[in-house]
N, C-alpha and C positions, 0 to 999 in steps of 0.2 A: 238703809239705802232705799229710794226710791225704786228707783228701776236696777236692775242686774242685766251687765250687757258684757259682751269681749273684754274690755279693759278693766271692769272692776269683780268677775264673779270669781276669783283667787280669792281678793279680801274679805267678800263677803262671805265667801265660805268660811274661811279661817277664822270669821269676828263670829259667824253663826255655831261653828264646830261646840261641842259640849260634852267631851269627854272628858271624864274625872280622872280615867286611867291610862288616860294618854302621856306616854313619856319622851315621846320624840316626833318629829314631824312624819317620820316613819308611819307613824300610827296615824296619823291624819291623811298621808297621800293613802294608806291603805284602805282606809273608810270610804275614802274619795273612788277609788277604784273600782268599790262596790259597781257605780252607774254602769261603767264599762264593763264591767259583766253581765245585767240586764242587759243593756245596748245590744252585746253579742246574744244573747238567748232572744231578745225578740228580733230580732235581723233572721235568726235561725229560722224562726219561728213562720216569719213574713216570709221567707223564701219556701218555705213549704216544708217546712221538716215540723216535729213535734213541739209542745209546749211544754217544758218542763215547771209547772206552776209549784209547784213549794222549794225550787230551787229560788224561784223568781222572789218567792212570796218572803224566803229567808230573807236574803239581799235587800230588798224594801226595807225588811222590820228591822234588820242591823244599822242601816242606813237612818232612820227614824230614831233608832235610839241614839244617836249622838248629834242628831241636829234638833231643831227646834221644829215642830212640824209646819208651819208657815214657813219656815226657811228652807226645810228638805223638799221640799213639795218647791217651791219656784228653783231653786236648784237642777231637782230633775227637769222640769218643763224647758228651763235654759238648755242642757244640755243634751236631752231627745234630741232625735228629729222629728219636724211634724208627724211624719207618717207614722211614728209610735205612739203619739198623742192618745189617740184611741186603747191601747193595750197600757198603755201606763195607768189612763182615769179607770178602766174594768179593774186593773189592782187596786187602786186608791182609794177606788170606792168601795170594796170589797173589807177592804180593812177602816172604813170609815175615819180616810184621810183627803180625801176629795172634797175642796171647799165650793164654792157656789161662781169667784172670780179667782183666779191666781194674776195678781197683783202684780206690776213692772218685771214685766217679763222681754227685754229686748223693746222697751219703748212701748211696748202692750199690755194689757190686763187679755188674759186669756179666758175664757167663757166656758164654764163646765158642759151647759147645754148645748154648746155648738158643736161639741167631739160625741162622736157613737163608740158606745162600747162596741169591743167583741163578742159576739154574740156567744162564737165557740167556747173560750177563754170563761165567760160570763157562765157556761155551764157547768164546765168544768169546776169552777169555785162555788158555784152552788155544791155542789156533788162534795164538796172535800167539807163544807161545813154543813150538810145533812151524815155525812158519817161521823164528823167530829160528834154531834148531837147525838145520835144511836149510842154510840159509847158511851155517852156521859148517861145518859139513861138508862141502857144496860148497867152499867156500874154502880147505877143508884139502886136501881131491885137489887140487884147482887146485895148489896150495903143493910137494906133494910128486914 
């Protein structure tokens, strides 16, 4: 599909879905679900309360693994609101899943350049992959 809009992002989901171990549509509205829990953690989030980033950062990568990542990626940007645009690409980019256009999106090609990350958010995930790294480092003198 060209573009994904109100009337067709059901099907497109369900033609993009890619779970091998899905046994019932259970398992798909549940994948689907995922977004609406982001939704509510950045809504939280935008109203002033904390960020819970590897809550966030699960829900993405579960999300990712049963879509196609061109396909998860305009799915989420469909079903954000703008005003999350910004905290969604600081994820996406983060896990280098942030393409350069996201493609028929509601009649639009969306612009990576035109959205500003989080700056906050943005440190925070610096911060959780310079501890990832120390560990793996640490672990490696341990080893040798």
């Amino acid at each position: 599909m060209n573009d994904i809009n109100k009337e067709n992002i059901d099907l497109f989901s369900e033609i993009s879905y890619r779970n091998p171990q899905c046994l019932s549509a259970e398992d798909f509205y549940e994948d689907m679900y995922r977004i609406k829990y982001v939704k509510r953690l950045f809504n939280k989030y935008h109203r002033g309360g904390e960020i819970k980033t590897r809550l966030i950062l699960n829900h993405i990568i579960a999300f990712y693994n049963v879509f196609d990542k061109r396909s998860a990626t305009r799915i989420l940007f469909f079903k954000m609101e703008e005003k999350y645009w910004g905290l969604l690409k600081t994820f996406l980019s983060y896990l280098s899943y942030m393409p350069e256009i996201v493609h028929g999106v509601n009649g639009r090609n969306i612009m990576s350049d035109e959205i500003n990350v989080d700056v906050i958010v943005h440190k925070e995930l610096e911060d959780i992959w310079k501890v990832y790294w120390e560990r793996v480092l640490f672990q490696t003198l341990l080893i040798m």
